[in-house]
C-alpha positions in Angstrom: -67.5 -80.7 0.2 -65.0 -78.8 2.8 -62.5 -80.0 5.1 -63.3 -80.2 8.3 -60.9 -79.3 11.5 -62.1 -82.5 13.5 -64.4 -85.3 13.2 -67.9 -84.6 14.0 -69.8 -85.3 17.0 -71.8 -88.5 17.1 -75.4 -86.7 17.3 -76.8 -89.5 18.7 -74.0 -90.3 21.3 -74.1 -86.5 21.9 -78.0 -86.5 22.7 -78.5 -90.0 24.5 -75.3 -90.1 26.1 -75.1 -93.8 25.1 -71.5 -95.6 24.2 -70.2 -96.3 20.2 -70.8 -100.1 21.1 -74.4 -99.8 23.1 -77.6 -98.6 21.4 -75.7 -96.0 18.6 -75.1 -99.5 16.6 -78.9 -99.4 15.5 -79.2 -95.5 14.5 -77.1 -96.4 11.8 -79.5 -98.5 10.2 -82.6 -95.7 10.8 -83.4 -94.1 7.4 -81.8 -91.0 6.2 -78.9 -91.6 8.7 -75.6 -90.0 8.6 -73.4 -91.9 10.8 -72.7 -94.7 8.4 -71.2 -92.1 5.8 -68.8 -90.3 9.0 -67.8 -93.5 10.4 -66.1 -94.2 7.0 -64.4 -91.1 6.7 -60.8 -91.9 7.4 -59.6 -89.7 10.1 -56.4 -88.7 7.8 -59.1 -86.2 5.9 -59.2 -84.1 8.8 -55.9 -83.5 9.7 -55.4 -79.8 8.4 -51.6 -78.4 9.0 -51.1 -75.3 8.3 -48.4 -75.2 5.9 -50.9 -77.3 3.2 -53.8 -74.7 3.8 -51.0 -71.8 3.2 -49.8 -73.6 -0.1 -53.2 -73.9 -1.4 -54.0 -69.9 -0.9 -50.6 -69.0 -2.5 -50.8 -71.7 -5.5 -54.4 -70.1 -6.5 -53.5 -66.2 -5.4 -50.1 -67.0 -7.8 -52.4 -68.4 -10.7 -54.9 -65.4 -10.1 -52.1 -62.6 -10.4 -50.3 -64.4 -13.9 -53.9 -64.2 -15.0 -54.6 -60.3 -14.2 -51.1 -59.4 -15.5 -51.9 -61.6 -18.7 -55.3 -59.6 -19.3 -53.0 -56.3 -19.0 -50.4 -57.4 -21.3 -52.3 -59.0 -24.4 -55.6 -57.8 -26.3 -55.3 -60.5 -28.9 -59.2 -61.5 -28.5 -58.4 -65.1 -28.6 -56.2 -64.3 -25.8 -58.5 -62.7 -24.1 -61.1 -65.2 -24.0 -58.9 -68.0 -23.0 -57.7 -65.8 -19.7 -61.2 -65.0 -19.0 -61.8 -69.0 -18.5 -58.4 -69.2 -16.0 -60.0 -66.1 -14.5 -62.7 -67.6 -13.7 -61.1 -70.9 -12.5 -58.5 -68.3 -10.5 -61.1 -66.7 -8.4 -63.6 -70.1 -8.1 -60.2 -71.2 -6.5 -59.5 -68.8 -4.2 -63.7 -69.1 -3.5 -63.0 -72.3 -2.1 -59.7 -71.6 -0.2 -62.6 -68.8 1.8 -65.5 -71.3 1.9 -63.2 -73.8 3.9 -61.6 -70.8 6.2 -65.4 -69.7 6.7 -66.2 -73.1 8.3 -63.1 -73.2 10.3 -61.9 -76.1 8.7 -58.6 -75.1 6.7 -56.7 -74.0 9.5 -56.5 -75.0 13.5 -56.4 -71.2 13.9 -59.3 -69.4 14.2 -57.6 -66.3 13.7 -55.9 -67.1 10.7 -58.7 -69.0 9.0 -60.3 -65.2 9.3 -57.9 -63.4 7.6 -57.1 -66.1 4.6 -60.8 -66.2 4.3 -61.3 -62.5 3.8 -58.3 -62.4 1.4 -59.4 -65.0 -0.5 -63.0 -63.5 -1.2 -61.6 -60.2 -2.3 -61.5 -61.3 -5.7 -64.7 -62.1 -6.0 -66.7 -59.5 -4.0 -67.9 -61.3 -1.3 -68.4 -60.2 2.1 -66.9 -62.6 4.3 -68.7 -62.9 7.5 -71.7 -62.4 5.1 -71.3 -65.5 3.8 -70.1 -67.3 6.8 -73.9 -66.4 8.5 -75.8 -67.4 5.6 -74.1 -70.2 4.3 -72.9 -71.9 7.4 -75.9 -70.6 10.2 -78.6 -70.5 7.6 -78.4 -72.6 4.6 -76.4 -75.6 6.3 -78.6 -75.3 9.0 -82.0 -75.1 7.4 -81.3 -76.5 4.1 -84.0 -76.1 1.7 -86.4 -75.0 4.4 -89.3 -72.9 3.3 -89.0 -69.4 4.8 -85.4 -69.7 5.8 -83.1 -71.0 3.4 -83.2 -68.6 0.1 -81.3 -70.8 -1.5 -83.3 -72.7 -4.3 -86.9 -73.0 -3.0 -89.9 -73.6 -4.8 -93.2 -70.8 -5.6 -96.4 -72.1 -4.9 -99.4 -72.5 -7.3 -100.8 -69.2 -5.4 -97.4 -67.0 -5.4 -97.4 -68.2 -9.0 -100.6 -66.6 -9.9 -99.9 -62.9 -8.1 -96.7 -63.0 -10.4 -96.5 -60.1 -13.1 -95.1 -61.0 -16.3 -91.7 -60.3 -15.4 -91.4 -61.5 -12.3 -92.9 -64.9 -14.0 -90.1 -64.6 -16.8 -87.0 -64.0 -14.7 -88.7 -66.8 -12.3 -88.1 -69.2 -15.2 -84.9 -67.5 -16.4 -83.5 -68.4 -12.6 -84.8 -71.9 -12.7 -83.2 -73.0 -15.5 -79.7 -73.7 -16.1 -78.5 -71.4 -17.4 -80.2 -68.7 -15.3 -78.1 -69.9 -11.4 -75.6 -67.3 -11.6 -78.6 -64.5 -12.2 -80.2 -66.1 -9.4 -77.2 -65.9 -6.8 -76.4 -62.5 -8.1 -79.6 -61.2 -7.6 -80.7 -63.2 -4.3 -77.6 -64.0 -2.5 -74.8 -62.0 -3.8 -77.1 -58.5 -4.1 -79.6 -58.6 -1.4 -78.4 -60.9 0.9 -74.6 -60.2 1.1 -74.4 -56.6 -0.2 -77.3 -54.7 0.7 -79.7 -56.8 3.3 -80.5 -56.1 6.8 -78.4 -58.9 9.2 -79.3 -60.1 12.4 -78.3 -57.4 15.4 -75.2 -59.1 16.1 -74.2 -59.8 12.9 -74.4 -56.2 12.0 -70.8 -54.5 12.9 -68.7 -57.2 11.4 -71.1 -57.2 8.5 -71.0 -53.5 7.9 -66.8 -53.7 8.2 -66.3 -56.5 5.5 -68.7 -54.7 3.3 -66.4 -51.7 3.3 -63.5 -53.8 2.6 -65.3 -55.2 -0.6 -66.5 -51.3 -1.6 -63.0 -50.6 -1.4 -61.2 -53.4 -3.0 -63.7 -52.9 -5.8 -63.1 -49.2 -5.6 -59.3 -49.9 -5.7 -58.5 -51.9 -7.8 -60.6 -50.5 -10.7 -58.9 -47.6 -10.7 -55.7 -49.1 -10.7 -56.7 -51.1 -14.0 -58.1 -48.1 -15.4 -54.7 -46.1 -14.5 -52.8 -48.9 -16.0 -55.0 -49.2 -19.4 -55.0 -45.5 -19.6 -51.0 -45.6 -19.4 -50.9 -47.9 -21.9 -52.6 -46.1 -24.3 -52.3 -42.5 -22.8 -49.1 -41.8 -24.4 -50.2 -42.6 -27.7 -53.8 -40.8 -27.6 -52.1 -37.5 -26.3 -49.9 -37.5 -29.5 -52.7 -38.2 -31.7 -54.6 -35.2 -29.7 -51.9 -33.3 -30.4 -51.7 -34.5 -33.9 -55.5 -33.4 -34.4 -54.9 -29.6 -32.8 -52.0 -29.6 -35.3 -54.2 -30.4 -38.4 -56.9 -28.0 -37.7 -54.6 -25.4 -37.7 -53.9 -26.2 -40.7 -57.0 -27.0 -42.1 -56.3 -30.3 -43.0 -59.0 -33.1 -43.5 -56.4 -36.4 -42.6 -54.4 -37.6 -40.0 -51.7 -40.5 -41.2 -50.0 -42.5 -38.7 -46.9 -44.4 -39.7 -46.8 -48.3 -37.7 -44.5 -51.1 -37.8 -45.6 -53.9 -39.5 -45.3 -55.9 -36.2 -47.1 -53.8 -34.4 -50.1 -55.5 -33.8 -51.5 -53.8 -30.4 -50.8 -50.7 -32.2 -52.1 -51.2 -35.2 -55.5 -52.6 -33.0 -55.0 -49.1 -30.9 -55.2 -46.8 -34.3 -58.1 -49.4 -35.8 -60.1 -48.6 -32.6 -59.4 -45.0 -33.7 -61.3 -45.1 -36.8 -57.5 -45.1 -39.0 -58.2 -47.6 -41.8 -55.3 -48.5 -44.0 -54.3 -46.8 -46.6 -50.3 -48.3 -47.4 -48.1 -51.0 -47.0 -44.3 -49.6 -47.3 -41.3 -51.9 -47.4 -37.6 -51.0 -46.3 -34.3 -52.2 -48.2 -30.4 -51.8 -46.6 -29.1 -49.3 -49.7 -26.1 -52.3 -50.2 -28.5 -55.0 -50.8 -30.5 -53.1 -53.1 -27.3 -52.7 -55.6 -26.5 -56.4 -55.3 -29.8 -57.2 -56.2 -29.9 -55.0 -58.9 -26.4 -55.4 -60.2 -25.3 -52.4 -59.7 -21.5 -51.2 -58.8 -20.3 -51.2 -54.9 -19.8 -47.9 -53.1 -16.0 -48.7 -53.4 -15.8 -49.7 -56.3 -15.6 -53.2 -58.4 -19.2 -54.8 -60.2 -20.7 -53.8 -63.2 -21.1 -49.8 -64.4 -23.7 -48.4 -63.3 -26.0 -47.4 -67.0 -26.1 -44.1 -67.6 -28.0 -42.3 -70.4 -25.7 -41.4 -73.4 -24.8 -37.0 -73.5 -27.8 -35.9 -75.1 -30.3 -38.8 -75.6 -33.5 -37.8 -75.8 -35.4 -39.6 -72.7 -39.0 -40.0 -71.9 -40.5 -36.3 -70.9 -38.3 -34.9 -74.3 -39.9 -38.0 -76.3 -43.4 -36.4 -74.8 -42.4 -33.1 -75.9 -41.9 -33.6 -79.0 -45.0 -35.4 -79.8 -46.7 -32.3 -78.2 -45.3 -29.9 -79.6 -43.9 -31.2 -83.2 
């Protein structure tokens, strides 16, 4: 449900001219009426200011930025998988923020209902005035009409039969609920937004928002992959080097030293094909002669035990019993 700028137009005031109090009394008991439902709409849930509509972009586009910077910062999967679910939340957001600008309803200005509409469906690829002609001209318009709404409308018995197989198996794959988003990728999203033939005057600003998306999608995957690559780059042209190095040499390992703390490291070299091989441990020289009772640098403690002059230790013992 959007917003909407203003209340609606009576539609039966509007076509029979007639007065709230005369003959527009009865519509409202006529089946499938409307008015009912808009009279009891408070008029408080249209008032749009601008400042609200402004907040509500830059709460989401703040929320969808912690959540990109969060995917480049941590790989821990777990991680991962619970900033894919804000990501997804993030851009459904900031879908919503551009459904209401599409039907002119979050902000008085139609100008600027344009442009926080087109921001707000860069993130997820969708052309703007695409959307705005075939959800608000066509689907709203026709809803569920055979021929003219494409969203959601049933085969017959005949288009069933002339079917192939696959075309029969992604028909039920769409249909059931898990199969929606394959449906508006493929239907909407694909054909309709991306790649379909508009109306003649629909065509220019069309064509203009689907270069911004090509671009945005253009952009900004190279900017991750510059990022990631940075991120890793340094380390993989040491290891490159590291491999040049041991072929010269002729030798059959590589060994790379880690911290023990080092997790997105130690997940770098794993991805690497580097298995483990030892787990080393560091002692402060000082500590180590407390521990072991042994005298101070200075001076104080117990002696340090020394063999006596000329005992016979343990490669002499093995000597001897060699060579008797």
């Amino acid at each position: 449900m959007s917003l909407l700028s203003s209340p609606p137009a009576d539609p039966i005031l509007a076509r029979t001219g007639r007065d709230a109090e005369g003959d527009a009394d009865d519509a409202k008991d006529k089946p499938g009426s409307l008015l009912p439902v808009l009279r009891a709409i408070p008029k408080s849930a249209y008032e749009n200011p601008t400042w609200k509509g402004l907040a509500y972009f830059g709460r989401d586009l703040v929320v969808y930025a912690a959540v990109v910077a969060g995917l480049i910062a941590f790989d821990h999967p777990l991680v991962v998988i619970a900033l894919w679910v804000l990501a997804a939340l993030a851009v459904s957001a900031l879908f919503i923020v551009g459904h209401d600008s599409a039907h002119e309803a979050l902000f008085k200005s139609r100008r600027l209902n344009s442009i926080i509409g087109h921001l707000s469906m860069l993130p997820a690829w969708h052309v703007y005035e695409g959307w705005a002609l075939g959800h608000n001209r066509i689907h709203h318009k026709y809803t569920v009409r055979q021929g003219m709404d494409f969203v959601w409308h049933p085969y017959t018995v005949r288009q069933w039969r002339k079917m192939s197989r696959f075309q029969r198996l992604r028909h039920r794959l769409e249909w059931s609920w898990v199969g929606a988003g394959v449906y508006y990728t493929r239907e909407i999203w694909w054909h309709k937004m991306m790649v379909g033939r508009p109306p003649a005057r629909w065509v220019k600003p069309i064509r203009r928002d689907r270069i911004i998306i090509n671009s945005w999608i253009a952009v900004t995957c190279s900017v991750l992959a510059a990022v990631g690559y940075a991120a890793a780059g340094i380390g993989g042209a040491l290891l490159a080097a590291a491999v040049g190095y041991a072929d010269e040499l002729g030798l059959a390992y590589v060994i790379a030293g880690v911290a023990t703390g080092g997790r997105d490291a130690n997940r770098f070299l794993a991805r690497l094909g580097f298995a483990p091989l030892v787990l080393r441990r560091i002692a402060p020289v000082g500590a180590l002669r407390r521990t072991l009772g042994l005298v101070d640098a200075l001076g104080g403690g117990r002696q340090v035990p020394r063999r006596r002059p000329g005992a016979r230790g343990l490669p002499a013992v093995r000597a001897a019993r060699r060579f008797p």
